[in-house]
C-alpha positions in Angstrom: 15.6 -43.5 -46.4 13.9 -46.6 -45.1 14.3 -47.5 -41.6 16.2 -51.1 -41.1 14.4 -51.9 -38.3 11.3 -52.3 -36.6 10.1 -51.5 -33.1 7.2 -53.8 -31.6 5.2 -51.2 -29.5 1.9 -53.4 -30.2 2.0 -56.9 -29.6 -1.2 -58.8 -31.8 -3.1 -60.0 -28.7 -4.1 -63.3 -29.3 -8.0 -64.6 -28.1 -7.8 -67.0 -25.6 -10.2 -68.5 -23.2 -8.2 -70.3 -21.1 -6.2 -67.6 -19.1 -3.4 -68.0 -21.0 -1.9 -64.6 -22.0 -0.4 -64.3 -26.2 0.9 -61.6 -27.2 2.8 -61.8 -30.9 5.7 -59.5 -31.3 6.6 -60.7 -34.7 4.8 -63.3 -37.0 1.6 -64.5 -39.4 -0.4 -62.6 -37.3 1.2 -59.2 -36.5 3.9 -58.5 -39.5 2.5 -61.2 -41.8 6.1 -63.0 -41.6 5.6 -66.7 -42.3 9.1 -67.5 -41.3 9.5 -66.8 -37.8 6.7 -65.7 -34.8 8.0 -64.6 -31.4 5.6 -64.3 -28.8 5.3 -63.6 -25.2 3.4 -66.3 -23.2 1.9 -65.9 -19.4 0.0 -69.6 -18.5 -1.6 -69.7 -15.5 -1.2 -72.3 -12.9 -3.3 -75.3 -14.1 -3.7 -74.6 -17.9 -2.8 -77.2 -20.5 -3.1 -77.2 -24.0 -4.3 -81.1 -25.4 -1.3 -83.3 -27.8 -0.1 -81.4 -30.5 2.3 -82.2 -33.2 3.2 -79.1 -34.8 4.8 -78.3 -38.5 7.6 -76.2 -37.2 10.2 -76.0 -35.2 9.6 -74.1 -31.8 12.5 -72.5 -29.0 10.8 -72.0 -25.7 12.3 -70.0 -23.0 11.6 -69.7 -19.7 11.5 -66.5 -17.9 9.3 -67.0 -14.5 8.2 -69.8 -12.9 8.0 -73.3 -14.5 6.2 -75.3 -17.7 5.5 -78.9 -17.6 6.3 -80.8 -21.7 4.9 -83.8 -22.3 7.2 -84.8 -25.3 6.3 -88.1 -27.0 6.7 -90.3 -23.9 9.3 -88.2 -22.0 8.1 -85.3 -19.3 10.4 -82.6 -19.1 10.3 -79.7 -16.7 11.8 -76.5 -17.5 12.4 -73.7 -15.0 13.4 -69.6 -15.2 16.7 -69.5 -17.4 16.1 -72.8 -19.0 15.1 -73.0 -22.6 13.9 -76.0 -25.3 14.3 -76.8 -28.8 11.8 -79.0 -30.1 11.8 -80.0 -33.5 8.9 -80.0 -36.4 6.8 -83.2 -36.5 7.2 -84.2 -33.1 4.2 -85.1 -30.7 4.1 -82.7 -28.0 1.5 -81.2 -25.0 2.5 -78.1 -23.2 1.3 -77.8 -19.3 1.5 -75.5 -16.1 0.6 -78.1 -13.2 2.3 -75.8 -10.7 1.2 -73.5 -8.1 2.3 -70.1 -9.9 2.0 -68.6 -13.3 4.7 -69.4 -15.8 5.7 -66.8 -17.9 8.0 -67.1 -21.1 9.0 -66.4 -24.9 8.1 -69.0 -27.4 9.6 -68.5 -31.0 8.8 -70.7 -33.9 10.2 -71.4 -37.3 8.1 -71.3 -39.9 5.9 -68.7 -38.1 3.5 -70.6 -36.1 0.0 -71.1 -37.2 -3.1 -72.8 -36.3 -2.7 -74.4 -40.2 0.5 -76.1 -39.0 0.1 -76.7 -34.9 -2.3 -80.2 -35.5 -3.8 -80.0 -32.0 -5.5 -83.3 -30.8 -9.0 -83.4 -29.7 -9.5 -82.9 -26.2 -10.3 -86.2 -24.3 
């Protein structure tokens, strides 16, 4: 009989070279499942990703520390216990201008993908 469930024991490790820790529990990358990715995110204090304005829906939560959004003209900070919904299509930049690492769970629907994040060239 088929087992109705699956165990993530190995995480997809995703490249960086920023400091910034990925590792994909579920998603394009690890299972192959377009419709969902959940990952596990450590940013160091000072990283930044550039503008982005992503073709999916994405549920942050924050587990240590804090993360700085940038969303359209609004900054938000979000600390340990807080989470974010931020929908498809909307202009975004993700930052951790604070003095300790931030460490949290991102999950986005559809499954994120560099195809669909439309980053912004770095100025």
């Amino acid at each position: 009989m088929r087992k109705k469930y699956t165990i993530q024991n190995n995480p997809f490790v995703v490249p960086t070279n920023d400091g910034k820790v990925i590792k994909e529990h579920f998603g394009l990358a690890t299972d192959g499942n377009s419709q969902i990715s959940i990952a596990h995110m450590k940013a160091p204090s000072g990283w930044s990703e550039p503008f982005q304005t992503p073709e999916f829906d994405e549920f942050t939560f924050i587990i240590k520390g804090k993360k700085q959004f940038i969303i359209e003209d609004e900054t938000i900070v979000l600390e340990a216990g807080q989470s974010i919904k931020i929908e498809k299509n909307t202009r975004v930049q993700y930052s951790n201008p604070f003095n300790e690492p931030c460490e949290y769970i991102a999950i986005c629907t559809p499954a994120f993908s560099i195809d669909l994040v439309n980053r912004e060239p770095n100025e």
